[in-house]
C-alpha positions, 0 to 999 in steps of 0.5 A: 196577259201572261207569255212563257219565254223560252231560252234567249233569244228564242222568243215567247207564246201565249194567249191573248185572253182571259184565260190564265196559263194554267188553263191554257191547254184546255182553252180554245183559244190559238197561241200566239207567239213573239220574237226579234228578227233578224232586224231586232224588230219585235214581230208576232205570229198567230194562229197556233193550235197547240203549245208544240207547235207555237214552240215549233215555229218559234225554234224555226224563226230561231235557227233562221236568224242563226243561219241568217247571221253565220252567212253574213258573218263569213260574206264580211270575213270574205270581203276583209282577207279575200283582198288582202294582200298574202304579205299583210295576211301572213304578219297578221296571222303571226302576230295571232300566234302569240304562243311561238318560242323567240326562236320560233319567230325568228325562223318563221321571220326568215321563211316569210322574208327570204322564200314566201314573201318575194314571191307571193307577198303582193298576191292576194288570198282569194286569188291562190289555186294550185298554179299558184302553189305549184310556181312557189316550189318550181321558184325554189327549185330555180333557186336551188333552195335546200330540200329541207327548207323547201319543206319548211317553206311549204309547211308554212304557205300551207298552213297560212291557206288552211288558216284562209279556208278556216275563214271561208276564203276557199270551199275545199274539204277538210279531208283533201286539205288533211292529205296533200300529195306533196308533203314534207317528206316527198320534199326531203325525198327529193321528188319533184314538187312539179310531178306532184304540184296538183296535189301540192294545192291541198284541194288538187285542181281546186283552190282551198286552205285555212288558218288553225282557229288560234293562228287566225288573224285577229278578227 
């Protein structure tokens, strides 16, 4: 008994009968199919009239296995840095940025140390929302933190939750994330970061981020 296996992964049809391949589609017999599930176990299926649609359930099977494996993979990514603590979260995602200049390292180094850490380092990632972004700024505000730093210091936190949501962390749109209300400029303006605090958080009144794909922390 012959079978025809489609690309990795996906599978195999054929016959179970005395007819050769060649002869298959003029045969009445049905196809039949084989495959792994989703516990790597082999399994089959039968009652296929015709090749198109033998292939058909088995492309199915395939994207189901697919999904089946995208989810569990971004449920584990979740349970690992939704807990983890912002202070360990954001030296992991340095130690990723393999590509900074020394002076680059060194002025990230005194953001994390003297403005974000004192401040969020024992909080934990899934535990951010635009409350959260909003006491950082008033924080530098009362400590009468220079505007340009500010903006560096905002730049940075937002860009460790955009790396968070790249993971799943948050579920807020790529556009609102793209487009925050208070930005560097409206810092260095001199614009209170509270009149514009709901827009500072990159998803408004929702929580969102995540980390660029080669700033994430190692996975």
């Amino acid at each position: 008994m012959a079978a025809r296996t489609l690309a990795r992964g996906m599978g195999s049809f054929f016959k179970d009968c005395e007819h050769p391949e060649a002869r298959w589609s003029r045969c009445p017999h049905e196809y039949k199919i084989r495959y792994r599930n989703a516990a790597g176990k082999q399994a089959e299926e039968a009652g296929f009239a015709t090749q198109g649609k033998a292939i058909t359930r088995l492309t199915e099977i395939y994207n189901e296995k697919k999904a089946t494996l995208r989810s569990q993979s971004k449920v584990e990514r979740i349970q690992k840095y939704g807990t983890m603590r912002f202070e360990e979260y954001a030296e992991e995602r340095k130690a990723g940025q393999r590509h900074l200049a020394v002076d680059s390292v060194r002025h990230l180094d005194s953001l994390l140390e003297h403005h974000l850490t004192p401040t969020l380092g024992s909080r934990r990632m899934n535990s951010f929302d635009h409350k959260v972004v909003d006491l950082f700024i008033r924080t530098m505000e009362r400590s009468k933190t220079g505007l340009a730093t500010q903006a560096n210091a905002f730049d940075e936190l937002r860009a460790i939750l955009l790396d968070a949501h790249r993971l799943g962390i948050y579920s807020a749109s790529q556009h609102d994330l793209r487009s925050p209300g208070l930005s560097r400029a409206a810092i260095l303006a001199g614009r209170s970061g509270a009149a514009h605090a709901g827009a500072a958080w990159p998803n408004g009144p929702k929580p969102e981020c995540g980390p660029g794909c080669t700033n994430s922390p190692s996975r």
